[in-house]
N, C-alpha and C positions, 0 to 999 in steps of 0.2 A: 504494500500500500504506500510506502515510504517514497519508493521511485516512482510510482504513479503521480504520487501529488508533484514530486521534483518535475517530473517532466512538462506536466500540466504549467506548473509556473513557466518554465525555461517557453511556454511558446507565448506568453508574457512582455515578457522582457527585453528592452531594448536592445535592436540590432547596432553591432559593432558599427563606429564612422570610421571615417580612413584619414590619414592625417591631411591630406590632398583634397582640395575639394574643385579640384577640377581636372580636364584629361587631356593631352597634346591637343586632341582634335577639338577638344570645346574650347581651349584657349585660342586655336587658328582663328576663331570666327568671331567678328566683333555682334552678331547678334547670340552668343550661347551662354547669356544670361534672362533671352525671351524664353516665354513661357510656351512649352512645346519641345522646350530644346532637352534634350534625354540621353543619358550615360548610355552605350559606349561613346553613339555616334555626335554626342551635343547636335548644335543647329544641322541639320543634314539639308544640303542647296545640291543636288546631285549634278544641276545644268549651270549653275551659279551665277542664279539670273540677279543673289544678290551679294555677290559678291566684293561690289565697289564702296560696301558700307553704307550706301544711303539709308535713311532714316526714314525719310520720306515714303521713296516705294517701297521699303519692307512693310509699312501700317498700310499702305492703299493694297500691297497685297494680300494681306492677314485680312483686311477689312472682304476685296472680295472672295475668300477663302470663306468666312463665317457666313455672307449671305448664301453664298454658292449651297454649302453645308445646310442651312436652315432652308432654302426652297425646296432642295433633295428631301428635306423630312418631311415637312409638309406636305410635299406633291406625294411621297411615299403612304402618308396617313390617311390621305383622302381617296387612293385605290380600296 
């Protein structure tokens, strides 16, 4: 019963951090502290369309990213 209850806690319990908190590839990219951006690959731009750091066209493209996303589920809810 002893190791049962240990066990039980250990799935509890805070996962180890790493001293790094960040990876070669997320530091290459000046957007891989946007939201979306995800260990291994941080920001992943496979064509790099944004590559030159603008500010600007990364939000105009996030922006039509979420309409795009949200008509997709709409038009999906109403089949």
């Amino acid at each position: 019963i002893t190791a049962l209850l240990a066990g039980s806690a250990a799935a509890f319990a805070p996962a180890p951090t790493s001293k790094f908190s960040t990876t070669a590839l997320q530091a290459a990219s000046p957007f891989a502290s946007e939201i979306g951006a995800q260990v291994p690959l941080g920001y992943w731009d496979p064509l790099g369309i944004c590559a030159d750091g603008d500010k600007e066209n990364f939000d105009r493209l996030r922006e039509v990213e979420i309409k795009v996303r949200n008509d997709t589920a709409a038009g999906c809810k109403t089949i």
